[in-house]
N, C-alpha and C positions, 0 to 999 in steps of 0.2 A: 522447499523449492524443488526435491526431489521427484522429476517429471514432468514439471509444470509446463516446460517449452515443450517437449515433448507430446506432453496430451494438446498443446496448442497447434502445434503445428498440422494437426489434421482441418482440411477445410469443413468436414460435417462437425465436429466439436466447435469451433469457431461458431459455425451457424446456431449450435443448441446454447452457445453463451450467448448471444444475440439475443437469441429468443427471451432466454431467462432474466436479460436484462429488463425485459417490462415485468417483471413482479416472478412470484413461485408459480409454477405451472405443474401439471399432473405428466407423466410420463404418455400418456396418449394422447394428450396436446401437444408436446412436442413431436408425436409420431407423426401427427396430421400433419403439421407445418412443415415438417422436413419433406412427406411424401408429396408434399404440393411444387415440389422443386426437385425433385428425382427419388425415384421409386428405391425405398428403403423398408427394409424388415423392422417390426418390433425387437426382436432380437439383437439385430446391428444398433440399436438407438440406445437399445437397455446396455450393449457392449463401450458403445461412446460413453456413456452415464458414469458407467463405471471405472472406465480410465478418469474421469475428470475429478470424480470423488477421490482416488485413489491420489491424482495430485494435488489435491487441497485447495480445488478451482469451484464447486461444488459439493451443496449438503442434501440430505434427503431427509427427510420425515417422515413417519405412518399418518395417517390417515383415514384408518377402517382398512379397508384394503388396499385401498391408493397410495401409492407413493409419489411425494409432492417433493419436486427439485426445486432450489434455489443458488444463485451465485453464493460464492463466502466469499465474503469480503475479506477474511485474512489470509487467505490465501492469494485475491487479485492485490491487495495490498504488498504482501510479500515480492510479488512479480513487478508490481509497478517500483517497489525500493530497489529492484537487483536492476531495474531499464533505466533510473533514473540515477545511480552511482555510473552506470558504464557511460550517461550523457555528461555527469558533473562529478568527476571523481574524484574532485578535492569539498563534494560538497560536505561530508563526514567530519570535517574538519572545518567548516561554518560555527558554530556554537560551543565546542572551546575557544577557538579565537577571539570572537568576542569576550568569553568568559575575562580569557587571561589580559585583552584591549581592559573589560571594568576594573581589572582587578590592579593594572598600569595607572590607570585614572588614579582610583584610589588612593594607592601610592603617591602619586604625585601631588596630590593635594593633601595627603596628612604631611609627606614634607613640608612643604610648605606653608602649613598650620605651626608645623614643630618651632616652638620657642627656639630663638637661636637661627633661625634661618633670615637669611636677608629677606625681608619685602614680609615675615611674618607681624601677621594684625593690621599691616595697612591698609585692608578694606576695612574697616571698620571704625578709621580714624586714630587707632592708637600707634604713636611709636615703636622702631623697633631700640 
């Protein structure tokens, strides 16, 4: 998560996650689209590229000589868990709960079971 808000918070990096969201694109695909909305350097684009990789927003691959960018998904994953504890901050704490809820259950009905208990085998028609 080191940077990640940080390389987000630029509006050209925003736009080049945009972009990347419809599939991997080449680095002078993304130059085009960007300069189609205000005039930007290859060099500034290759600049954003590189903060976004550096936050774990973004992968690269060779290509021959192309270098092909994609989102990483463990990295927007990462970001979407740090946005979605700061919305539900006892969500962390969803799935033990119910753990130790089955595990109460359990409990209460092997009592229950247990010979020797009031109301034990009366579903099944035997006395206790």
């Amino acid at each position: 998560m080191n940077g990640t808000f940080e390389a987000l918070g630029d509006r050209t990096r925003r736009q080049i996650l945009e972009l990347l969201s419809g599939g991997e694109q080449p680095a002078g695909a993304l130059v085009q689209a960007l300069q189609g909305a205000a005039p930007i350097s290859q060099p500034a684009v290759s600049q954003h590229l590189r903060v976004l990789r550096e936050a774990g927003l973004v992968t690269v691959r060779a290509e021959g000589t192309r270098r092909l960018y994609a989102l990483d998904p463990s990295g927007l994953a990462a970001a979407q868990a740090w946005l979605v504890a700061l919305a539900d901050p006892l969500a962390a704490f969803a799935q033990p709960l119910d753990a130790l809820a089955t595990e109460v259950a359990r409990g209460q009905r092997a009592r229950r079971a247990a010979p020797g208990h009031p109301g034990a085998g009366e579903r099944d028609g035997r006395s206790a």
